[in-house]
C-alpha positions as CSV (number, residue, x, y, z in Angstrom):
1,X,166.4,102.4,99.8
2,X,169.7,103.6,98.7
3,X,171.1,100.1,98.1
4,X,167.7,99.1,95.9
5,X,168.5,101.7,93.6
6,X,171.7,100.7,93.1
7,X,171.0,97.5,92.2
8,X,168.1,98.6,89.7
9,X,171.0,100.7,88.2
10,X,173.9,98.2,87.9
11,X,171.2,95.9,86.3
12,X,170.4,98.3,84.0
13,X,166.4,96.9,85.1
14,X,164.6,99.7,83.7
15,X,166.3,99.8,80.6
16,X,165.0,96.2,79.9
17,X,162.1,95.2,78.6
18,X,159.7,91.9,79.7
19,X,161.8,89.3,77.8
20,X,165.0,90.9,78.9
21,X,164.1,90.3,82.2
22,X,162.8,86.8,82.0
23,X,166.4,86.1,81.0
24,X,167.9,87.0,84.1
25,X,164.9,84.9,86.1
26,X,166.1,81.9,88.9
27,X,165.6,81.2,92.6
28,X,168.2,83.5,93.5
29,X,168.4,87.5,94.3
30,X,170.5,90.2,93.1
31,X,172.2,91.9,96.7
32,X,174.0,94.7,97.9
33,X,174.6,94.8,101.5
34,X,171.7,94.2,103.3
35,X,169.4,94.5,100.5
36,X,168.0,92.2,97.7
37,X,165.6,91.6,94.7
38,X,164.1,88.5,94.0
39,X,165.3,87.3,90.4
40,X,161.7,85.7,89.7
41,X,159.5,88.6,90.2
42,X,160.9,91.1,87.8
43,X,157.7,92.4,86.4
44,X,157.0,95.3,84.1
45,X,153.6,96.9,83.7
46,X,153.0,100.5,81.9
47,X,156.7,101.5,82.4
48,X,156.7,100.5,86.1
49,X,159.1,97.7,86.9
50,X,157.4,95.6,90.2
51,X,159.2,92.9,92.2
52,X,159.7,91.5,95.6
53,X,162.7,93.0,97.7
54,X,164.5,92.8,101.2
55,X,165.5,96.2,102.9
56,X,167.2,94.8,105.9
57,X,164.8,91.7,107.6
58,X,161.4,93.1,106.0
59,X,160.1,92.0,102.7
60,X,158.1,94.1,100.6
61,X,156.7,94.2,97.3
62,X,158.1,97.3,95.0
63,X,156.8,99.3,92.2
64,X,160.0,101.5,90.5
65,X,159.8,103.9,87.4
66,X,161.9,107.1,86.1
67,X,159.2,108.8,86.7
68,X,156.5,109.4,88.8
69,X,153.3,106.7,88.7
70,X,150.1,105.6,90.0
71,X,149.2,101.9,91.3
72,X,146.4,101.9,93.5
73,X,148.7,100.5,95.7
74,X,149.1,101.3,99.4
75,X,152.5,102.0,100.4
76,X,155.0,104.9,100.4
77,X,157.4,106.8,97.6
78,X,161.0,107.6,97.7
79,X,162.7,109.7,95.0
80,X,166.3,107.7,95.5
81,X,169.2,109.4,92.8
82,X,166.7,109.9,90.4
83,X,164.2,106.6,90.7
84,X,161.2,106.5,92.1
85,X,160.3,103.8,94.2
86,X,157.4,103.0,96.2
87,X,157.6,100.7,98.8
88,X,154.3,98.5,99.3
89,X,153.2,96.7,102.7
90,X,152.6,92.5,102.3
91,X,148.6,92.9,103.5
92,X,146.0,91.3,101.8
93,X,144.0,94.7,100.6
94,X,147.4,95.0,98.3
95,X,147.1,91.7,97.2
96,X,143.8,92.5,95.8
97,X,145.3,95.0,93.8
98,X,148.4,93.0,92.9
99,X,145.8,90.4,91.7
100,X,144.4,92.9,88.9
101,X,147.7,93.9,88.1
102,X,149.0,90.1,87.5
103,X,146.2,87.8,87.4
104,X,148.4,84.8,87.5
105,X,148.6,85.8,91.2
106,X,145.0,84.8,92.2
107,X,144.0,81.2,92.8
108,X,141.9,79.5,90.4
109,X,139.2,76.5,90.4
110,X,141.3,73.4,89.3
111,X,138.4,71.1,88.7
112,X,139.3,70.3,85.3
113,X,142.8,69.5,86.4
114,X,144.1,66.1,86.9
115,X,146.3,66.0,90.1
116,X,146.7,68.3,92.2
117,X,148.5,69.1,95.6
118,X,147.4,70.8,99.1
119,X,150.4,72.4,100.5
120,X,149.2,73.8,103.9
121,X,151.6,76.4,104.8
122,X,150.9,77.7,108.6
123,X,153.6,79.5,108.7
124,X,152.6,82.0,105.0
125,X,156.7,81.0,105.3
126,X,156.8,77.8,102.9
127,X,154.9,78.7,99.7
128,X,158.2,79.0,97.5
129,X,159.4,75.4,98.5
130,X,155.9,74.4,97.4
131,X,156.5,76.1,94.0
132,X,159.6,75.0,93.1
133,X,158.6,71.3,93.9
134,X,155.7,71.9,92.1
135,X,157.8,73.1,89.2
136,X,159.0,70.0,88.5
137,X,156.1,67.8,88.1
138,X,152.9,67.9,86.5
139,X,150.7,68.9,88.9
140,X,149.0,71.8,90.1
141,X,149.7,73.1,93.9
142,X,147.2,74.1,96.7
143,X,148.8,76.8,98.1
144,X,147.0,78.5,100.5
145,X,145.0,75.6,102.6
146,X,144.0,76.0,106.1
147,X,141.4,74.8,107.8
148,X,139.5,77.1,111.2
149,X,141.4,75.0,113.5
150,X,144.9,75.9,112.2
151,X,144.1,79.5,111.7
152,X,142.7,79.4,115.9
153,X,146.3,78.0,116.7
154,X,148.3,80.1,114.5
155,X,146.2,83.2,115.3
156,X,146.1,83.9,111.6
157,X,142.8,84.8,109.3
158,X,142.1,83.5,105.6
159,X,142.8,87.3,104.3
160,X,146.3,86.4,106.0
161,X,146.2,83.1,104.2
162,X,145.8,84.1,100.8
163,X,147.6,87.1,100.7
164,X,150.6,85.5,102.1
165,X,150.1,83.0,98.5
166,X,149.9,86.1,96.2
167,X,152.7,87.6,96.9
168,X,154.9,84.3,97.1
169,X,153.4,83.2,93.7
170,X,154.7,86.9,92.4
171,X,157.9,86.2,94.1
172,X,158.2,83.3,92.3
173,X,157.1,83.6,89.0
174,X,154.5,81.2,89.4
175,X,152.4,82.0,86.2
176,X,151.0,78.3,85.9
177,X,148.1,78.8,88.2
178,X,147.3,77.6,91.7
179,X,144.4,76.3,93.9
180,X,143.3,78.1,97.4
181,X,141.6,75.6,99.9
182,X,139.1,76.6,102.8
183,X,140.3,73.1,104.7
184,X,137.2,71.2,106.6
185,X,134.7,73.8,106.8
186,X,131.4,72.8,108.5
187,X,128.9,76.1,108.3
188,X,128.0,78.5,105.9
189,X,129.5,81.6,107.8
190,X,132.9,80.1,107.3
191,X,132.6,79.2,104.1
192,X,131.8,82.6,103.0
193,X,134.7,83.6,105.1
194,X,136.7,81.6,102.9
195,X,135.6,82.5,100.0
196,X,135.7,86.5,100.5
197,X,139.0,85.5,101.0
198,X,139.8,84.3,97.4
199,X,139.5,80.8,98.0
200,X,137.7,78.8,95.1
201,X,138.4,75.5,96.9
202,X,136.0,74.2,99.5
203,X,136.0,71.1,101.8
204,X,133.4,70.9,103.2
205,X,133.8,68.5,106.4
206,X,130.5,66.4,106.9
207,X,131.2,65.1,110.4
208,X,129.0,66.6,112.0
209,X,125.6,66.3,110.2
210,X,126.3,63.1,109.4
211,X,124.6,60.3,112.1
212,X,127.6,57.9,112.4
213,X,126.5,56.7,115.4
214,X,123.8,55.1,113.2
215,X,126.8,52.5,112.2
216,X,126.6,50.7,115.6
217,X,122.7,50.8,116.2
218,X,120.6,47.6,116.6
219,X,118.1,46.6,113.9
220,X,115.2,47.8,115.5
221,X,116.6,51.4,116.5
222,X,117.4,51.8,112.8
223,X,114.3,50.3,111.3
224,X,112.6,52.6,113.5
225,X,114.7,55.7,112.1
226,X,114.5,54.7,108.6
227,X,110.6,54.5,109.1
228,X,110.7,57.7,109.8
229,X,111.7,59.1,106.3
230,X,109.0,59.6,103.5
231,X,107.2,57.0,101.3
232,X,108.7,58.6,98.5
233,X,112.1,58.6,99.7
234,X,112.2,54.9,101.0
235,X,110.7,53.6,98.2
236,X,113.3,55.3,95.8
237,X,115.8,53.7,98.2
238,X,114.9,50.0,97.7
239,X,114.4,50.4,94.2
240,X,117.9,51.7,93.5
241,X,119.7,50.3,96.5
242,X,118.6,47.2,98.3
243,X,120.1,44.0,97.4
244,X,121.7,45.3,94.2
245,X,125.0,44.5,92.8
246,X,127.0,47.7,91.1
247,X,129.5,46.4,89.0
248,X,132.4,48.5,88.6
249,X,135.0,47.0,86.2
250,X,136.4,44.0,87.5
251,X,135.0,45.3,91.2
252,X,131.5,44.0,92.6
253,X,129.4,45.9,95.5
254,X,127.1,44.5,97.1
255,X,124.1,46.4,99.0
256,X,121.6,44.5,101.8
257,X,118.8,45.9,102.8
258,X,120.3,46.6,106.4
259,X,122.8,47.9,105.0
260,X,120.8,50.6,102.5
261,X,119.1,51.3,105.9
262,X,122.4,52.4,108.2
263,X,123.6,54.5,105.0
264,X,120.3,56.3,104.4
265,X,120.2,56.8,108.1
266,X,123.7,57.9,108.3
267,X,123.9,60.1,105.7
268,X,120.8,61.6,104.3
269,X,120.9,64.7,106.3
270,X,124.3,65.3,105.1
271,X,124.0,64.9,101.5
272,X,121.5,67.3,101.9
273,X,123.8,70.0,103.3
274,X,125.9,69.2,100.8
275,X,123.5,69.6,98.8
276,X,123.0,73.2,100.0
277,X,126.5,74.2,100.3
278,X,127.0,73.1,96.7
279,X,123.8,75.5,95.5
280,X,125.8,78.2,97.3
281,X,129.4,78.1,95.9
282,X,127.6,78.0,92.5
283,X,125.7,81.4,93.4
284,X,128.7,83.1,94.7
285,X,131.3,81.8,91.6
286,X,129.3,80.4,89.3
287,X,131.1,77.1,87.7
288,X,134.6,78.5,89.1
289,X,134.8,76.6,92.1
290,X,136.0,73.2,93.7
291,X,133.5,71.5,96.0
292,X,135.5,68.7,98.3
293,X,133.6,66.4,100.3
294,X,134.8,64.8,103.5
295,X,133.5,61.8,104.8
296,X,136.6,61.2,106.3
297,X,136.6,62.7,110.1
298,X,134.9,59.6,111.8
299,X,136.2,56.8,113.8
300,X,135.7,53.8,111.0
301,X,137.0,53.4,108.0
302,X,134.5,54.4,104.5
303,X,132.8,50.7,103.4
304,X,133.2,51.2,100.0
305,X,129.3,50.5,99.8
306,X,128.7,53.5,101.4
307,X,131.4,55.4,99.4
308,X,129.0,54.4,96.4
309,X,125.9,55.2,97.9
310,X,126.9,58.9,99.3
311,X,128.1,59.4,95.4
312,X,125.2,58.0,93.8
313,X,123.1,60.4,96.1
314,X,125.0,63.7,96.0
315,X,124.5,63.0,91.3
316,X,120.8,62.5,92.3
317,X,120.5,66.0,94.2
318,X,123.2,67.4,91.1
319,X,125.9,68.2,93.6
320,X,129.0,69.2,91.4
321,X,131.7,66.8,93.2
322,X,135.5,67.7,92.7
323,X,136.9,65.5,95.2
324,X,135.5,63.4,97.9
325,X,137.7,62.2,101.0
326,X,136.7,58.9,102.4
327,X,138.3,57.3,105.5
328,X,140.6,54.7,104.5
329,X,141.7,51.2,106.1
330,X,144.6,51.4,108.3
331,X,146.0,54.9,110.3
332,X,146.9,58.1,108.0
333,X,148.2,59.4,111.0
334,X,149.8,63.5,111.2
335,X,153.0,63.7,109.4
336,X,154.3,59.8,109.9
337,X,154.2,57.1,107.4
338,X,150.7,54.2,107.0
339,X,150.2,52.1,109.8
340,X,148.3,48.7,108.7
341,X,148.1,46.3,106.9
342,X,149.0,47.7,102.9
343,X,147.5,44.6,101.0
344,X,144.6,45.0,102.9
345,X,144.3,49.1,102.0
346,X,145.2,48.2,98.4
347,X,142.5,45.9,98.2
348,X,140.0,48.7,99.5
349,X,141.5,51.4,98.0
350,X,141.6,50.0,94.4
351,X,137.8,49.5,95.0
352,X,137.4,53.5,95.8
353,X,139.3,54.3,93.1
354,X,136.5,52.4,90.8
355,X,133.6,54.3,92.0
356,X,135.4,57.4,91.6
357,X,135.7,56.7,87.9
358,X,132.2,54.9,87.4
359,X,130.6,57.8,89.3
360,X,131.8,61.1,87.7
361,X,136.1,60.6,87.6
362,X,135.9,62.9,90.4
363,X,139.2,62.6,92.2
364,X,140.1,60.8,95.4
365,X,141.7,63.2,97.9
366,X,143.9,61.7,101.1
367,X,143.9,63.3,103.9
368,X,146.4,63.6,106.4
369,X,148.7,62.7,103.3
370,X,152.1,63.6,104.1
371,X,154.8,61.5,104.7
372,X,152.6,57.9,103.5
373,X,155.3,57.1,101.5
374,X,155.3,53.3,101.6
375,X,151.5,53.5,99.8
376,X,152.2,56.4,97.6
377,X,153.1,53.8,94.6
378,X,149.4,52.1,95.3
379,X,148.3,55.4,95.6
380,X,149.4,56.7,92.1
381,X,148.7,53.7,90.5
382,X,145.2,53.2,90.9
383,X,144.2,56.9,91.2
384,X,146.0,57.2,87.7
385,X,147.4,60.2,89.8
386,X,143.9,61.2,89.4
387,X,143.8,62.9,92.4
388,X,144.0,65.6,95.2
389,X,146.8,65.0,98.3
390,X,146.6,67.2,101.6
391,X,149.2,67.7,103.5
392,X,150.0,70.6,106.0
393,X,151.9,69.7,109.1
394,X,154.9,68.3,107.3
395,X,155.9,71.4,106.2
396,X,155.6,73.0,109.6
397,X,158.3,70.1,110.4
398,X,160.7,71.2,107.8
399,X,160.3,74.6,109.5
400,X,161.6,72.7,112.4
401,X,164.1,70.5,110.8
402,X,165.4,74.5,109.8
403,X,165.8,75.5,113.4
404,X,167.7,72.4,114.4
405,X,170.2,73.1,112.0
406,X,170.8,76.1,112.0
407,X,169.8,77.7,115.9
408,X,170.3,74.7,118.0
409,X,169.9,76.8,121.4
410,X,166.4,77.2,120.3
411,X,165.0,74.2,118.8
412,X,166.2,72.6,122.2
413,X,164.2,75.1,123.8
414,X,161.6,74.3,121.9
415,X,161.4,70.4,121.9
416,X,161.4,70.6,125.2
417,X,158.3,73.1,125.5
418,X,156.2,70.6,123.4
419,X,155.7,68.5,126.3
420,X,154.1,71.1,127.9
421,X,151.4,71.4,125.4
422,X,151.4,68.1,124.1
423,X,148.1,66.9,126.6
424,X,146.2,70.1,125.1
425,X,147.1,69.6,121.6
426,X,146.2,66.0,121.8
427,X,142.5,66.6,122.5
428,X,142.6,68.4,118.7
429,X,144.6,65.5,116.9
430,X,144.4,61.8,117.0
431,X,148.0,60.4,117.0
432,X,149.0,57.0,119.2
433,X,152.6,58.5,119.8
434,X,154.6,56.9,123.0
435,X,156.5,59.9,124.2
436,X,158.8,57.7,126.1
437,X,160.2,56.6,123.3
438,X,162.0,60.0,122.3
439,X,165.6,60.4,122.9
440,X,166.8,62.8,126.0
441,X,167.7,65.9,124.1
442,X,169.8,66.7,126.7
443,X,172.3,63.5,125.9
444,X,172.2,64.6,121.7
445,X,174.8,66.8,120.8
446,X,173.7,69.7,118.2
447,X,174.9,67.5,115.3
448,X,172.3,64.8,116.3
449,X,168.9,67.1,116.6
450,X,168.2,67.4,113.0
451,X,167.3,62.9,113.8
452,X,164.6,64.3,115.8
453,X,162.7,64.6,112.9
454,X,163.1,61.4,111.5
455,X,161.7,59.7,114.7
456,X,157.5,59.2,114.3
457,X,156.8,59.7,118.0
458,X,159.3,62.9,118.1
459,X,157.6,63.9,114.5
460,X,153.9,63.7,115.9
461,X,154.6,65.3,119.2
462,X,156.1,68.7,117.4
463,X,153.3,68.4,114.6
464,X,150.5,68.9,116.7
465,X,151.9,71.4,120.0
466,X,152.2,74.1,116.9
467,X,149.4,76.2,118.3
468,X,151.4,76.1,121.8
469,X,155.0,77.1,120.3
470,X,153.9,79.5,118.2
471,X,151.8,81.5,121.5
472,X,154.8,81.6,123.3
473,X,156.7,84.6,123.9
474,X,159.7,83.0,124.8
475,X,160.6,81.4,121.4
476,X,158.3,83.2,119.1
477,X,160.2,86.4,117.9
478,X,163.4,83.8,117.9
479,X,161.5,81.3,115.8
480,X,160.4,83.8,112.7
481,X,163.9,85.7,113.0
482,X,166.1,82.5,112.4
483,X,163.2,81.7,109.5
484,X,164.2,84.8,107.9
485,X,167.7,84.4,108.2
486,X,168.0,81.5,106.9
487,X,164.9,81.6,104.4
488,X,166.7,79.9,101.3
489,X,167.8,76.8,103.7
490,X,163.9,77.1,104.4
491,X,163.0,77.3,101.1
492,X,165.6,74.1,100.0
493,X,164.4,71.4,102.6
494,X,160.7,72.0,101.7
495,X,161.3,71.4,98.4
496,X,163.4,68.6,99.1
497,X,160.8,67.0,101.3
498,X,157.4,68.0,99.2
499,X,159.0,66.4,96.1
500,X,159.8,63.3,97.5
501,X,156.5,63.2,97.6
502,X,155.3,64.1,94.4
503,X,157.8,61.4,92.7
504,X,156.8,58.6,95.1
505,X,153.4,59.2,93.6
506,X,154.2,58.3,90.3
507,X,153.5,62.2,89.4
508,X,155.2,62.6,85.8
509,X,157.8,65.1,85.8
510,X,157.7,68.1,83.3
511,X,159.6,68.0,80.3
């Protein structure tokens, strides 16, 4: 640590106090040789200077004095010429106690914030391109979202999730708060998994307790299902629902009797769970949590009849709604632009966009929102940028678009072994990508491989086969080395790419 305590004396870093060091805060590091400090995370605390440092490829957090201190930290000391410094591991037990020491580090409801962003980072790799985008614009980043399917493919855990947050919001300087999503959840057991975790975000995935099937039944196999509810219940049901007209502004929804039926049908078991889950976040954080629902896994797009009636039912059973994802018109497809027909999705989307503001001004979330850039202006402009964005994939792309540029030998290598896991990774993603149509990598010269991630079916193909890549042993240690290598290229292209979209959004920059 030789070259860590020469830094912290040419600085002068323990001579300075908090506002001293603020002053010499940016995106870059102070470096000797092999090692480094990260400029952002100069932190003192009771005489104990703390930041984020590289000895060599590892990253650590560090906790330096004159003397000798205590943290409650786990990690090991070094007396080097005079300063002690103690060397802390990147786990998430030490981001428990980081989160005491620096509450801005833990993630936070953000129900009563306007817009705000998912940034699902697969990698843990990504989070400061989130940040610095996020920097820029009025809006407030989900930092740590993953939902059980990524964590199966990237054989990582929600304590890896959220630690890997904590200590990038430190290295960053983040101090303007953050979100922390449990992404699609579906049972209780993961839920509290998520939230041990430090996640105040839940979305809670409704696919399967809801009876979409229900949608396509005959009239006298759902007259016989609705029949089988209580009195009570139908009769409340044709009083508030059947053959009304809401009125929502200038937008009129209309509800048929058939129509009150299928939804009741459809949904009533669901908005019950919900229902549940809703009672349980509130006994675990009390009013410090986001509850998102998602009605958005199914096959059809959301009538925006239904849209109102699943709303109008989860006020009646008091469900606190942050957010509720419905399935739009058209094909929000993994980490390519919308496919359909945009007059017709602004027409239905303006309509969504008036329940959500007659019903509670919940927000509207998208899903599978990266990269939709041709209906981000409609977007913006009838959510009033009210509203929550998910995206995830697209940054694992920019993880990809690194590798291309900078280790050519190995995103070949890799291209090439997503066909092998393409079949697999298909049966967990719905994309319509032709594989036929992307180039032979073997006719592109190195110059021309970063275009294979501006071509959809080339994009799609690498943003699912993730889980494969990352298994294998063949590219693996390669992939995560040339990461770290070149982490500030990293760093530049997700920020690039994630504020593109945050400005096609209409999201008002910070002054």
């Amino acid at each position: 640590m030789n070259n860590l305590a020469e830094i912290i004396k040419q600085e002068k870093l323990l001579e300075k106090d908090q506002k001293s060091l603020d002053k010499l805060k940016n995106t870059g590091r102070f470096t000797r040789e092999s090692s480094s400090i990260y400029r952002n995370s100069l932190y003192l605390q009771a005489s104990v200077l703390y930041f984020i440092g590289r000895i060599g490829n590892k990253k650590n957090l560090f906790a330096v004095s004159k003397t000798a201190f205590k943290t409650g930290l786990a990690g090991s000391f070094e007396n080097t010429g005079g300063i002690f410094i103690f060397r802390v591991t990147l786990d998430f037990n030490n981001s428990l106690i980081l989160k005491k020491l620096f509450p801005f580090t833990e993630a936070i409801s953000l129900r009563d914030k306007c817009t705000t962003f998912g940034c699902g980072d697969r990698l843990g790799l990504a989070g400061a391109g989130h940040i610095r985008a996020a920097k820029k614009y009025q809006v407030y980043p989900v930092l740590a979202q993953q939902s059980i399917r990524e964590l199966t493919l990237t054989g990582r855990t929600y304590h890896d999730v959220t630690a890997a947050a904590v200590f990038l919001v430190f290295q960053e300087g983040y101090e303007s708060g953050y979100g922390a999503d449990g992404d699609h959840l579906k049972t209780l057991d993961d839920i509290d998994t998520a939230l041990s975790a430090g996640m105040p975000m839940i979305t809670l995935d409704l696919s399967e307790v809801m009876n979409a099937q229900a949608a396509n039944w005959q009239e006298k196999r759902l007259d016989d299902e609705f029949e089988k509810m209580p009195d009570a219940e139908k009769k409340y049901l044709f009083d508030n629902y059947a053959d009304k007209t809401f009125t929502l502004g200038k937008e009129k929804i209309e509800m048929g009797r058939n129509e009150l039926k299928k939804c009741a049908v459809m949904y009533h078991k669901a908005l019950d769970f919900a229902a549940e889950v809703d009672r349980h976040l509130r006994s675990r954080r009390q009013d410090h949590y986001d509850l998102e629902i998602s009605i958005d896994e199914t096959t059809a797009p959301t009538l925006p009849s239904h849209h109102l009636f699943i709303i109008s039912e989860l006020k009646r059973r008091r469900v606190t709604v942050n957010s509720l994802a419905p399935r739009f018109i058209g094909e929000f497809q993994k980490g390519i632009d919308y496919i359909g027909d945009k007059a017709e999705f602004e027409k239905q989307f303006r309509v969504h966009c008036a329940i959500a503001a007659k019903y509670g001004n919940y927000k509207i979330s998208i899903h599978s929102g990266s990269d939709k850039f041709s209906v981000y202006p409609l977007i913006g402009k009838y959510t009033g940028c009210r509203l929550h964005a998910k995206t995830a994939g697209t940054s694992w792309l920019e993880a990809m678009r690194t590798i291309a540029g900078v280790n050519p030998a190995l995103y070949r290598k890799m291209h090439k072994k997503s066909f092998a896991c393409f079949e697999e990774a298909k049966k967990l993603y719905h994309i319509t990508a032709d594989l036929s149509k992307i180039m032979d990598i073997d006719k592109m010269s190195d110059a021309e491989l970063p275009g294979f991630l501006e071509q959809n079916e080339s994009r799609q193909l690498l943003h699912i086969t993730y889980g494969g890549l990352l298994k294998d042993p063949e590219v693996r240690s390669d992939f995560f080395n040339t990461l770290d290598e070149y982490e500030d290229r990293h760093y530049d292209l997700v920020e690039m790419h994630i504020t593109r979209h945050m400005k096609l959004l209409g999201i008002a920059e910070k002054k």
